[in-house]
C-alpha positions, -999 to +999 in steps of 0.1 A: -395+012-356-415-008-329-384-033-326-360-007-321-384+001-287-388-032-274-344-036-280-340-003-259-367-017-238-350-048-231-314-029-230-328-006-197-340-036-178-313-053-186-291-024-169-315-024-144-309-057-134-274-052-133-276-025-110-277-040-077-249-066-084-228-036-093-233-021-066-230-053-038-191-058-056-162-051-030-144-015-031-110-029-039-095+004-026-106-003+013-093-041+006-063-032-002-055-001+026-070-030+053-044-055+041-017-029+040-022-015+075-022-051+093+009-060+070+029-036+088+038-045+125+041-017+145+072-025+159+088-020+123+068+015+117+077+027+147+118+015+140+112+031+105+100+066+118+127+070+142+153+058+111+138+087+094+143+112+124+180+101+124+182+105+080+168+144+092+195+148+117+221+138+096+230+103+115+230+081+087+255+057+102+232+052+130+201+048+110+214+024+083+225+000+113+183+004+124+173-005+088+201-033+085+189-046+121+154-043+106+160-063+078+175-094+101+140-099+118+124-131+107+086-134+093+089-100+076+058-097+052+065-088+020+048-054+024+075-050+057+107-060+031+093-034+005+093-006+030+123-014+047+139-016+014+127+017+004+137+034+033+174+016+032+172+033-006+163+065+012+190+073+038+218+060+010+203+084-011+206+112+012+239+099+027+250+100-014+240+136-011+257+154+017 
């Protein structure tokens, strides 16, 4: 009985120790939302918001020429392509739709 004590005795500290290190380990969430918001130029979010205003007023014409004008700037990062990409998928979509 004694050596089932001095394992669970062992087992806490153990734990203990562990503890801190735990706890000193980056927070991959705030990692990741830093890298996204400095991947993004704001010249492209801005481009992208007003290609959204023109997909709500039904000027999909005009706002597939922004996203195609978008996607011709050099040095995009990838997170830039992606969301250009998705937003190109976007105005088709409603442009499919009407």
């Amino acid at each position: 009985m004694s050596s089932y004590r001095l394992i669970l005795v062992l087992l806490c500290i153990g734990l203990l120790g562990a503890v801190p290190i735990i706890v000193a380990l980056p927070k991959p969430v705030a990692a990741v939302e830093t890298t996204q918001q400095s991947a993004i130029r704001t010249e492209v979010l801005s481009s992208l918001q007003q290609v959204r205003r023109l997909t709500d007023d039904h000027r999909y014409n005009e706002a597939l020429k922004l996203v195609d004008g978008l996607s011709a700037v050099p040095d995009k990062t990838n997170l830039e392509a992606q969301e250009i990409n998705q937003v190109r998928d976007f105005v088709l979509s409603r442009l499919r739709q009407s």
